[in-house]
N, C-alpha and C positions, 0 to 999 in steps of 0.2 A: 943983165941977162935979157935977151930979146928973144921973140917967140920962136923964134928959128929952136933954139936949147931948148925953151921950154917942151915944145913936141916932142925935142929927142930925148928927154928925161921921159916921157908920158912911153915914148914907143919902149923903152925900156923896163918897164915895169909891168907891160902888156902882159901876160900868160900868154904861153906858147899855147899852139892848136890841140897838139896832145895832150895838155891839161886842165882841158875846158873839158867841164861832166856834163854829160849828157841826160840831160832830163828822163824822169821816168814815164813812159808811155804806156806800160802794160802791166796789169795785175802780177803776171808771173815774175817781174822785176824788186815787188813787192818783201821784203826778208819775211819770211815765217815763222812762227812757235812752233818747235817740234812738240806734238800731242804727250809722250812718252815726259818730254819734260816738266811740258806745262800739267801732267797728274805730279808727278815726282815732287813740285813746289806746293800743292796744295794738301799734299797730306803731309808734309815736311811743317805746311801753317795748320794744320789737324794737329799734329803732336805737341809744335809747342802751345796749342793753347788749351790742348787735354793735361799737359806737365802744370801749364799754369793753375790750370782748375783743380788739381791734384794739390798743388802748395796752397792753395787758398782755404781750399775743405782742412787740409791738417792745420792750418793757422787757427781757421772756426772751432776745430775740434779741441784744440792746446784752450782758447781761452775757456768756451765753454768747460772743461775740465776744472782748469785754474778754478774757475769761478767754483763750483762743486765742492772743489776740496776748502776752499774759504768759507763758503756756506756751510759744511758740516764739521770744518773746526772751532766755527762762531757755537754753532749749535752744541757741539760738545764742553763751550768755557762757559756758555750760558747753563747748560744742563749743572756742568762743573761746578759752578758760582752757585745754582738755586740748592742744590746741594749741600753745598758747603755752609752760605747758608743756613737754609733750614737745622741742620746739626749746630746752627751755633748757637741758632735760639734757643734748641730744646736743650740745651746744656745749661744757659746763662738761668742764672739764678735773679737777675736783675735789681740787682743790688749796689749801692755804691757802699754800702759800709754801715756799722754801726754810729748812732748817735746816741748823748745824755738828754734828757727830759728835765725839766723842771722839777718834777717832781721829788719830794724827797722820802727816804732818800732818791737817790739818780740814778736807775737804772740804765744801763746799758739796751738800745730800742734799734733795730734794725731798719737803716734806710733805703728804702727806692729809687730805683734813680726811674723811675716813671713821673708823668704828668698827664695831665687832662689837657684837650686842648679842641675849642669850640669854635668851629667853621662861621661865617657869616649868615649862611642860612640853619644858624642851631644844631647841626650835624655834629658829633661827637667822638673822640677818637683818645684813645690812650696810647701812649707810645713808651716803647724804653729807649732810654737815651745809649746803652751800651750795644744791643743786637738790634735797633731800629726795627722789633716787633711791634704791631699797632693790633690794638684790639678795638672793636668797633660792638654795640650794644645786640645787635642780634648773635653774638659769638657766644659758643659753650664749651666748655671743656674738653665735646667731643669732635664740634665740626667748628670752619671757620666760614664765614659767610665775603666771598669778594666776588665783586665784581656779576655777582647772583651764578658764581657757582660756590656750591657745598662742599669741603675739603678736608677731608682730616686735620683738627689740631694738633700742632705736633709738640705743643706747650703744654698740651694739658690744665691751660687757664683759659678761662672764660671771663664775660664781661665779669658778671656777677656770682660764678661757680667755675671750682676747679677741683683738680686730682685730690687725694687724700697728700697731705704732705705739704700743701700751695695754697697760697691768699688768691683770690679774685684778683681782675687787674680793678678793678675799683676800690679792693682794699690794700692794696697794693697802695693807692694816687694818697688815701686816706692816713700812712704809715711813712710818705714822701715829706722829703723838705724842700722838694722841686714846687713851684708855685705853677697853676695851671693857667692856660694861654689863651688868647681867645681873638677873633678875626676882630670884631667889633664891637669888644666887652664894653666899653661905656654905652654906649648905644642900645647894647640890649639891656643894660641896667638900669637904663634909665624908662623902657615901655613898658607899661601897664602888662599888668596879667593876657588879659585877652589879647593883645596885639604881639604879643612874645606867640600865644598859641595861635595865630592868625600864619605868625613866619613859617610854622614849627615845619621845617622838610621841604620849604620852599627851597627853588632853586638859586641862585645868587644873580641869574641876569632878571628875575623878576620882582627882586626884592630890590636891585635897583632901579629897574622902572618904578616900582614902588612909592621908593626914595622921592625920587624926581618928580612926580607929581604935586601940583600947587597943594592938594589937602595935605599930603605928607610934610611939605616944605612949612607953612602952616603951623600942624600940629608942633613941632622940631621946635617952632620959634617961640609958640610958647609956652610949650615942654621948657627950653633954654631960659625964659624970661620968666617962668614959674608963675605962669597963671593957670 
């Protein structure tokens, strides 16, 4: 191929005069928004984003409900439960059964299924092993003391006093062949009178500091080596 072609393939390919655009010179050549429209598309973008605002609130609304109804049927299995319950304690007789005595002859002696059972800082607490009723030493027959509020007993037993009809839960632990428990029964039977009442109501993180210190650690050693 020699230039001669080459041109004539170029002149071929040229655009004709009547298909060459003509630049734009003047504003008025400009295409325009018609006003009518350009409202028409911005409240057309107002609806859907007033529709979207509309699914979003009913979405917030559905969970926060959800939520409501979870909340008040917790509240109603809890009410349910403390209920429930409460009626099972003041039913239970706390009893696991009769036993024989030594004695002879052998009577027939009814047993407890309670126990004593002694916290680390000497706090004290009775429990039934069948309705997991705890009796604690400021308790009467009429109120029960938790958590320092006052409450009707609904046992009708007290540490030390109860209903006509009912053992104390003390004599109760006394009439048990459950053995009573204790956080740190060697420990405390092995301190002195006055250092048992030095603990007495202590809280349990200070009774480890306690522990921890060299005179404690000390003493312990020989307390342990009986000097």
């Amino acid at each position: 191929m020699n230039a001669g072609d080459v041109r004539a393939q170029l002149v071929g390919f040229a655009p004709a005069e009547d298909q060459v655009e003509e630049p734009i010179t003047s504003a008025e050549q400009v295409k325009t928004t018609d006003p009518n429209q350009m409202m028409a598309g911005l409240m057309k973008l107002l609806e859907i984003l007033s529709q979207r605002e509309a699914r979003l609130e009913m979405q917030e609304r559905a969970v926060i409900e959800a939520a409501a109804k979870r909340d008040e049927q917790i509240r109603k299995s809890n009410k349910d439960w403390d209920r429930n319950r409460l009626a099972t304690q003041a039913r239970c007789n706390h009893r696991k059964g009769y036993t024989k005595t030594f004695k002879s002859p052998a009577p027939l002696t009814v047993d407890f299924a309670v126990y004593m059972h002694t916290f680390i800082n000497l706090k004290r607490e009775i429990k039934c092993r069948i309705c997991k009723m705890t009796w604690r030493p400021e308790d009467t027959k009429d109120f029960l003391f938790i958590q320092g509020l006052k409450i009707h007993n609904h046992t009708g037993i007290g540490w030390s006093d109860a209903v006509t009809g009912k053992l104390s839960a003390t004599a109760m632990t006394e009439q048990s062949t459950d053995k009573p428990s204790a956080s740190e029964a060697p420990l405390v039977g092995q301190l002195p009178e006055e250092v048992t009442s030095l603990l007495q109501g202590r809280e349990p993180e200070w009774i480890a500091k306690l522990l921890q210190s060299p005179e404690a650690k000390a003493f312990l050693e020989r307390t342990a080596a009986g000097k």
